[in-house]
Every structure is written in C-alpha cells, then in structure tokens.
N, C-alpha and C positions, 0 to 999 in steps of 0.2 A: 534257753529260748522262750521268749511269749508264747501264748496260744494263737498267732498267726501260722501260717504255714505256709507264708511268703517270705521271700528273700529278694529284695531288691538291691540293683547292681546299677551304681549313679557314674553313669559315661559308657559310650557304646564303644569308647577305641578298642585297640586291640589286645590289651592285655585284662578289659574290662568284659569283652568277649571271653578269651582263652579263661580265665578265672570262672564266667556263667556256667560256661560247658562243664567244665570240672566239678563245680557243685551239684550240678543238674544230674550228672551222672553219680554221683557219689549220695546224693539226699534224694534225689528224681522217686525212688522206691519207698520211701519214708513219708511219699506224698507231700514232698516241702515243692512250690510252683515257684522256677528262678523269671524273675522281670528284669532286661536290663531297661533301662529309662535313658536316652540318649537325646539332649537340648535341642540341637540341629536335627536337617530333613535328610542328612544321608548317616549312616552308621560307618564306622571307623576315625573318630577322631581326629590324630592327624595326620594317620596312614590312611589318605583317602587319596582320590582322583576330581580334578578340580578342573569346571572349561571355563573360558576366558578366549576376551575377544572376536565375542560374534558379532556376524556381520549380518542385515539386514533380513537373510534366509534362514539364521539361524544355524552357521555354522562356524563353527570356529575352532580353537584349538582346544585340547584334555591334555594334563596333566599332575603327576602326583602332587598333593599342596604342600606336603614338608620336607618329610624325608622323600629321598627319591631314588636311593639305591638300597638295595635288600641286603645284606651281610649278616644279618644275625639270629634271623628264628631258630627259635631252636627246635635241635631234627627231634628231638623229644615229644616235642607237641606237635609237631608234625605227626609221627607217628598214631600216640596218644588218642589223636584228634580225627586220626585219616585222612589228611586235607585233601590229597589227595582225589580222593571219591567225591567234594567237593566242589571242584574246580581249581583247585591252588595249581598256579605254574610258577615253579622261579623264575622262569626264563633263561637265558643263554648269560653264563658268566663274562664277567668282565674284569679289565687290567685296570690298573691307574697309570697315566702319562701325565708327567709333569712336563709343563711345557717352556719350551725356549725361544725366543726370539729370533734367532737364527736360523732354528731350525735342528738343534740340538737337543729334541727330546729324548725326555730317559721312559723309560718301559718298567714299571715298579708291578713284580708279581708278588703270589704270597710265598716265594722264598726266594726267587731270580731276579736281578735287574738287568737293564742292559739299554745303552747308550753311547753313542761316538766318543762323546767327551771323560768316558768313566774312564779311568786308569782299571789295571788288573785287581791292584789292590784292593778298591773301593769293591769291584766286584765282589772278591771272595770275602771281602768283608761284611756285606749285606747278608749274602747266604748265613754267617755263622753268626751275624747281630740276630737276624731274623728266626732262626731256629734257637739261639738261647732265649730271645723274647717271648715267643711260643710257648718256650718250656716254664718260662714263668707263668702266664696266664694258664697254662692249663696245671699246674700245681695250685692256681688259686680255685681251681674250679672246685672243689669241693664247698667251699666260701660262697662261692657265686651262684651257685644252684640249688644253696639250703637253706632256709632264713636264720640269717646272722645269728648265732650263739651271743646269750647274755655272759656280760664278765663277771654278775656273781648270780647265785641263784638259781647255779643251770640245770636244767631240765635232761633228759635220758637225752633226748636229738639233737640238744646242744653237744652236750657231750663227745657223742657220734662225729659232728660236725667238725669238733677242734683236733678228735682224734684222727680223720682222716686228713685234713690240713695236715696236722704236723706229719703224717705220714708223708703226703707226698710234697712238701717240700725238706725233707730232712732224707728221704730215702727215693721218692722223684728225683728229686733234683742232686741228692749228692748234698753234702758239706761246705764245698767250696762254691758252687752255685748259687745254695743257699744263703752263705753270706753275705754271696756278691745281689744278691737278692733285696736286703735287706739294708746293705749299703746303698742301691739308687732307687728302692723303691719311693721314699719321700723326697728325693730331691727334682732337679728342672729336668726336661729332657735334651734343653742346650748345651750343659756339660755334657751328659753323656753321647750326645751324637759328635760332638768336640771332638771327644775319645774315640769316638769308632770310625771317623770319616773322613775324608779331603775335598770330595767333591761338596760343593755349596748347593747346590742344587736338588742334592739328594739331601743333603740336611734336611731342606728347605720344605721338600713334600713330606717327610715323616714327621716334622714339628708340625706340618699344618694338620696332617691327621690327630696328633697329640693335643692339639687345640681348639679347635671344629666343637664349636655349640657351646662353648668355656666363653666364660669373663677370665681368660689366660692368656698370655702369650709365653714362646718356649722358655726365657727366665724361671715364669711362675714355678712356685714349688710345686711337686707333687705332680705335677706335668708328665712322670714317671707310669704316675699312677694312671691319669685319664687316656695313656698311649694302650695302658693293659689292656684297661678297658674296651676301649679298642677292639684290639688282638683277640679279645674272647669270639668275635664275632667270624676271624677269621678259623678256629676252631669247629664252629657249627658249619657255615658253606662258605664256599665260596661268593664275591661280591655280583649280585645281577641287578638286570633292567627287568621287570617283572612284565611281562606283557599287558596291553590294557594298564597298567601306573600300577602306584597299591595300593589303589581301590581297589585290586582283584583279591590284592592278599587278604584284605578285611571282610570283602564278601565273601569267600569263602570260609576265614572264622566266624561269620554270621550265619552262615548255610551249617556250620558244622554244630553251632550252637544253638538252632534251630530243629535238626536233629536228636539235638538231646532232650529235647522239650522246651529249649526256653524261649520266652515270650520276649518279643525286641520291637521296644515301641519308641520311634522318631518322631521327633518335635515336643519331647513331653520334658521339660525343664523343670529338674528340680530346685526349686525356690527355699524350702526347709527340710534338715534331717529335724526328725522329733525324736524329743528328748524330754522321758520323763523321769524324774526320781536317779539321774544317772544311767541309766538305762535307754536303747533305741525302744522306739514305737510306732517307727512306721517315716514314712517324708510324706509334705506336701509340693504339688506342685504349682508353677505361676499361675496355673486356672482354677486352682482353690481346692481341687479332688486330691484326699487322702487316699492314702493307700498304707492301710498297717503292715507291720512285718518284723519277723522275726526274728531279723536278721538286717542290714543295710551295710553295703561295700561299697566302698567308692574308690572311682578309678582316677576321679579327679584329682588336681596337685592338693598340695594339705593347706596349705593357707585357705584355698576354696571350700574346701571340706571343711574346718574347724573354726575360720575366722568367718567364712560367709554363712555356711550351710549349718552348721551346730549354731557358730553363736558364742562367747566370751561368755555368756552369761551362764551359760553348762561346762564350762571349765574350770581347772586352777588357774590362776592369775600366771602362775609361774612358767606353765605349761605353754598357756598361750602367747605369752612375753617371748618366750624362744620359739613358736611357732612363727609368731611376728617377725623375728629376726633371722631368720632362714635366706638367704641368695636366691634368688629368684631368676632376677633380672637377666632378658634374653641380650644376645650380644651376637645375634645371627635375622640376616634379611632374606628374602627371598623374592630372584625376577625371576619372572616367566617372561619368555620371546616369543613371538607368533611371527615365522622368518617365511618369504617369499624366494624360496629358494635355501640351497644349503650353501652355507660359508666355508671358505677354504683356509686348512692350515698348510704354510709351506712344512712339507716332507712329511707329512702324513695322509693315510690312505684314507677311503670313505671307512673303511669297517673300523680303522684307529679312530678318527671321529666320533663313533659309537662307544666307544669305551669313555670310563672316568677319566674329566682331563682337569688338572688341576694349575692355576696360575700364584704360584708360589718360591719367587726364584732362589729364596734362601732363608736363614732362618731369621737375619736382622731385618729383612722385610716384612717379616713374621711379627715382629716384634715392634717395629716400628708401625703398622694396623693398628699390634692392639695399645701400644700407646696413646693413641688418640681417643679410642673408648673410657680411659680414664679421667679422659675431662671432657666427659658427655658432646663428644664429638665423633662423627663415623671417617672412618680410614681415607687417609686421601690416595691410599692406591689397595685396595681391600685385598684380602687372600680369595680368591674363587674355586669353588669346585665346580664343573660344566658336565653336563651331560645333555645328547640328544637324543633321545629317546625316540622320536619317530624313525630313525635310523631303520630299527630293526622294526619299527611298530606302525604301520602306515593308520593304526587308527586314531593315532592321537592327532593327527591335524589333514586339514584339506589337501586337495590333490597337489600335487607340485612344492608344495610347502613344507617348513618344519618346525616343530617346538624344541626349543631351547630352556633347561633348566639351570639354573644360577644357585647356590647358596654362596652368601655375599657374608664375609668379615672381615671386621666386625662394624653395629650397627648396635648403638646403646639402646635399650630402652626409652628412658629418659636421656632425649638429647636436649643440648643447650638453646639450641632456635626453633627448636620443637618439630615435629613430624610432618606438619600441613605445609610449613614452608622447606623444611629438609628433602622432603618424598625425592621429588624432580631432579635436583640439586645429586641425590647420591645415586639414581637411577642413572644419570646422567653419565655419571662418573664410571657408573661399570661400563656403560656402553662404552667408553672412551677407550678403557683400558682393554675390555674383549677387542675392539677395533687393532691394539697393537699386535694380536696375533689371529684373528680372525677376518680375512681380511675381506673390505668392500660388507661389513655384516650391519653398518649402521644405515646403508641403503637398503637391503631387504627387512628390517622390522618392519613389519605391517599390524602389531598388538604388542601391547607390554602390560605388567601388570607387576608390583613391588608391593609384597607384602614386608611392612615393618615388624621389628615387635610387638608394638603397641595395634597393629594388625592379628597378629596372629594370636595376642591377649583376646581382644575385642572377638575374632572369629570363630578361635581354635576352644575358649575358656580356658585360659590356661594363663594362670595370674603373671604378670612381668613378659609374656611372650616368650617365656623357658624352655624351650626345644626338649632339656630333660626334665621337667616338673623344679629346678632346684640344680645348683654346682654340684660336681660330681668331686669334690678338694677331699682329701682325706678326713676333716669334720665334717662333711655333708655324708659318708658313706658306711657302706653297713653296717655295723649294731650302733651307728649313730645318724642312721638313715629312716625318715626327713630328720628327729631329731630322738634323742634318749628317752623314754617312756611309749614311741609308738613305732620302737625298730623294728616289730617282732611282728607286723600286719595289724593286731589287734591294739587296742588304742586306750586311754583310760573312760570313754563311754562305752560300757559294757553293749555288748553287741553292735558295737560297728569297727567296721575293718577298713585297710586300706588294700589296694592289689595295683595302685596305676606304677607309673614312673617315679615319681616320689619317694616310694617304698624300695627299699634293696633286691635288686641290683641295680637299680637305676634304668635311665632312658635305654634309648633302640627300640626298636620294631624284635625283639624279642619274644615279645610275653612272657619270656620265667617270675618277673613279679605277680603275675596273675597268677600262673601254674604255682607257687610257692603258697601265695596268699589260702589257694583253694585248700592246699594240703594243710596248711594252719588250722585253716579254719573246719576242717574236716576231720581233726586230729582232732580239736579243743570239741568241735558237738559229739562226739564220743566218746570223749571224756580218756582220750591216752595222752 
C-alpha cells in the first residue's frame, strides 16, 4: 500500500457496498478511511428503486430499475452485515406461475409443482429433477463462495478450495451423481429437460429461468450451467418482492456500511483510475478533484474499469485485447406499467397475481425469441417474467392503481433499425402479448416506460447493458472470470481490485463478489 490511507470503492451498487463494509471493518482500526464514489444521485446501482410517470402533482408510480425479484443474498452477509438492524426486509416469499392461455397454469415451487394439465409423472418428476439439481449447486458451493482457485501456482486457499469441491462432489454427491454431474454440466438444458419431462409447458419455464439475462437460448451449451447458477439462489432464500422495490435492499447495505464508517458520496463520477509506475494512486473525478489512495476497487464491469477508467496505455496489449473481447452485450429490456386498475388473469386469484408470473409456453418458444437476437433483431413474441408488486405494496403507486414489472426477452444491444425507431415498435409488442392473457390491460396503462440495453448502458454504466457485467458461458466463469490474469479480484495494476458482477461468481443481487473480493483483499494487505 501507498502512504495514503484511503481506499476508494468506484460504484455504490450492491456488492460495491457489501465489499466497503467488509474492508471498513477489517482496516477501519489500521486507520485506513473507506470512500465508496457512486456516478448517479441515488446509491445502489442496479438494485435500486426507480419512479416513473408523474403526473402534474408529482405523483406517480416506484419501482425496482432491474432486477425485481430478491432470490439470492446471501444469509452470510446478512448475518455478517446485521441487515437486519438496518432496515433490510425480504418481504413475503413468492412462487413462479407459468402461465396458460386457457387458463391452465402450473404453480412451479422450489421442490413442488402442480397444475391441471401435469400428468402424475411429470409431477414426481419435478420433485426428484429438483432435488438432484439442488444437490448439484450446493456441491458447487464451495467453488461459489471462494475465489476461484488458480490451476497452477496455487496458493494455501486455493488449495483449501479444490479440496473441499472435490469433497463434496465425490462424497456430497456419491459417485454416480457425480458423473452424471459432469455428464450435463456443459451441455444445453433442452436435452436435458427432454430427459426429464413431457409436459411442454414446464419445460418451457425452467429453460426460461436457464436463459434470463443470457445471449442463450435452451440449445446453447452450457445452459446447464447458467440454470445452476440459478439454483444457488434458491439455496440462500427463498424468491421475494422486497417491500419499498430494492432500493430498500441497497439502503440498507448503505446504512450498514455507513455504520462501519464508510464515507458514500453520490454524484461523484469517476472519470480516471491513476496509474503510476504500474501501481494505483489515487482517481480522479469528472470535476477535476483527486483524491489519492491506497488502494482503488471497482465494482464497475471490466471493460469500464480497464478500457475506460485505467486506460490501454497502463496495460499489456495482450491483456487488454481480451479484455476487449469479453461478451458483454445485454439481451434483456425492461417495461415498467403505471396500470389504472389491476388486470385480470382467467383462473387465478388476486394473491397468485402477486407472485412471479412467467409467459413462456415451451422451450421452442424459447428458442425461437432467442433466434431473432442473432440477427440483431428483438423477439417477435418475447419470453416475460411479470411481477406486480403493488399487490402487496400499496407504496409503489397511487391510490387505485398499480405498477406492473416486465423483464422482456430478448432485446439485443445492438439492434439492426436501431433503438430510437425500435423503442415503440417492441414496447408495443409486449403490450400485445400481455393483452393475450391479461385481459382489458392495454386500456388501463396510464405510464410506460422501456428501458433498452442501450438504456440501461447509458443509465446503469454498465458497458453493453449486461444485466450480469459479462455472459455467465463456461469461458466467462470462474478462475476465467472476467478473463485469466484478473480471476482472483486483484488485477495486473498493483493495487487495484475488482469486487462487482464481472468478477466470480457472477451477476444477482448477491454480493458474494464483494464479500470475496474484501476477503482477498484482506488476506493479501496482511500479507497471508
């Protein structure tokens, strides 16, 4: 470390937070001061709470800007963190219903399903798909909670790390498990639900969970992989609607890491990491005021960090070449509805309305979405995940009214007639498609609002509009996560770190890349 005794933290989301607190606590006594620095005027990222569509008094609808369902913090840093004391509320768990046109929806928990149209079969077959998938993801959990082991070179915690893996998938899981482990872990998830299913429908919501936030569809390889992904989340909690959006979840890891002492300062854009002699020295920001440090972590994705923020000219050529060439590109939109009135689905209740409802009817529909992303076009009948959150929440919109959440796929990046004349055109189109089973719902919109990728690029800073900083494909992931040389958090400019989404384990509202990052980095300034 320099003679500074600052540590700056470049992005306020939330694993840019969870990461502050943990150094705050752990150097806080060493007299090192944590600063997160946060672009935008509210702090959390993209786990925030976002209003839309006011109306001349100034009132209008609130809701979460990205993600919108909570599944995976982890109880760790809950704990850790006390969220708790706070303010953190998960709020009331929820199911997923995929929905039917008829009226044939299925009820998808995290080990039961149940639907008119299920045979018995398909039922006890969910149960035992569902509990062996479990059992995979938490056999990986060793992997997922530690930063990735190097494959030469390794260190005492790498060590640690392969040794408890091979433990729990060779003696976890059994033999036979493991194989079969190992057999679909890189393959598509449409053969395997092939194997496991008859009904179409249930196919059809488990691929879309396998796909959600991907440039995939169920074909793609490794699709295997991105469902695990997944499933870790179902390991930590259960799925909720957070009361207040998750802007609550971020204020309170803001409250928590303000407790610890750190300093969290909004609207302050970092414009340059400095870099001197290979070595961090401090950022500056767009209004020209340095600030040294002895440290600099960013939460932001790595192209930001090292192509914008460092600079090519403080790298290897080689380095940045495949930083360059990293997956970016988002392939997920998002509508917000400001509804005059709640919309009805036939044969479901108000409280099923509240829960996650997914328009997904099978997996060649799946498939056929992401088709169209291939040739820089958005889906002409998109996969959706739906949630109304004022349901349970009467704060997020005005009286008699309600907000409607949309994640829309897929929606390229770069589309072919470009986003100004696109917007309407695919806005359009969901409303059409909700109209098939929400019915009378394109009379009550009274506000809309479609954020693209190139939106969420532009808003969120988040290069390509990546929902997870980067693909989660088995070469974008751990010890080659963003890319080989900056798996481990730390990076080849001596003193500065990574801890956002980019970094392993990837995207969600988690924060174990933050909690990892801290421990890295906590580990290497004392030198074990």
């Amino acid at each position: 470390m320099t003679k500074s005794k600052t540590i700056v933290l470049v992005g306020g989301g939330h694993n840019g937070l969870v990461c502050a607190t943990y150094i705050a606590k752990g150097l806080g006594k060493a007299g090192y001061a944590v600063q997160v620095l946060e672009a935008r005027d509210n702090i959390g990222g993209a786990a925030t709470t976002r209003s839309f569509g006011e109306d001349s008094n100034g009132r209008g609808f609130k809701v979460s800007g990205l993600a919108h369902v909570l599944h995976s913090l982890s109880p760790q840093i809950c704990t850790d963190l006390d969220l708790t004391s706070v303010g953190f509320m998960a709020g009331p768990s929820i199911e997923t219903i995929s929905l039917g046109l008829e009226g044939d929806h299925l009820m998808l928990g995290a080990q039961a399903v149940s639907g008119n149209s299920l045979s018995r079969k398909d039922i006890e077959s969910y149960a035992r798909f569902k509990k062996k998938f479990r059992s995979y993801a938490k056999a990986l959990q060793p992997l997922m909670t530690n930063k990735p082991p190097r494959l030469k070179d390794m260190d005492r915690r790498d060590l640690i790390t392969l040794t408890k893996l091979g433990w729990a998938l060779r003696f976890g899981l059994g033999a036979n498990s493991m194989l079969e482990l190992l057999r679909v872990g890189g393959i598509n998830i449409y053969d395997v639900l092939n194997e496991e299913f008859d009904n179409e429908r249930l196919k059809g919501a488990i691929a879309a969970d396998a796909v959600i936030g991907h440039h995939m569809g169920p074909r793609t390889p490794t699709t295997v992989l991105t469902y695990l992904h997944r499933l870790q989340g179902e390991l930590h909690s259960p799925q909720t609607l957070p009361p207040g959006g998750m802007g609550q979840v971020t204020e309170a890891l803001a409250n928590a890491a303000r407790k610890a002492g750190v300093v969290i300062r909004t609207g302050a854009k970092v414009a340059r990491i400095l870099v001197q002699e290979g070595a961090v020295t401090g950022v500056e920001l767009d209004s020209g005021e340095r600030i040294d440090a002895a440290l600099v972590i960013s939460n932001a994705d790595a192209k930001t960090t090292f192509l914008k923020l460092v600079g090519t000219q403080d790298l290897d050529a080689m380095f940045a070449h495949r930083i360059l060439k990293t997956r970016t590109n988002g392939t997920v939109a998002k509508l917000h509805l400001g509804l005059a009135g709640l919309p009805e689905v036939s044969g479901l209740s108000v409280d099923q309305l509240g829960q996650r409802l997914l328009i997904s009817p099978d997996m060649r529909y799946v498939e056929h979405a992401f088709n169209h992303a291939k040739y820089g076009e958005f889906s002409e009948r998109p996969v959706l995940e739906i949630t109304i959150p004022s349901i349970t929440d009467s704060s997020l919109a005005r009286v008699n009214h309600h907000v409607m959440s949309v994640v829309a796929s897929f929606a390229p990046y770069t589309l072919k007639t470009g986003w100004d004349q696109g917007r309407d055109v695919f806005a359009d189109r969901i409303v059409a498609l909700l109209g098939e089973y929400f019915s009378g719902i394109a009379s009550q919109i009274v506000a809309r609002e479609l954020l693209t990728p190139v939106d969420i690029e532009a808003e969120y800073n988040i290069t390509g509009g990546h929902w997870h900083h980067g693909e989660l494909s088995i070469d974008q992931s751990f010890m080659m996560r963003p890319i080989h040389g900056a798996a481990q958090y730390d990076t080849p400019v001596d003193g500065l770190f990574l801890c956002g989404a980019a970094a392993h384990p990837g995207g969600g509202v988690t924060g174990v890349p933050g909690r990892i990052a801290a421990e890295r980095i906590l580990a290497m300034s004392s030198g074990k």
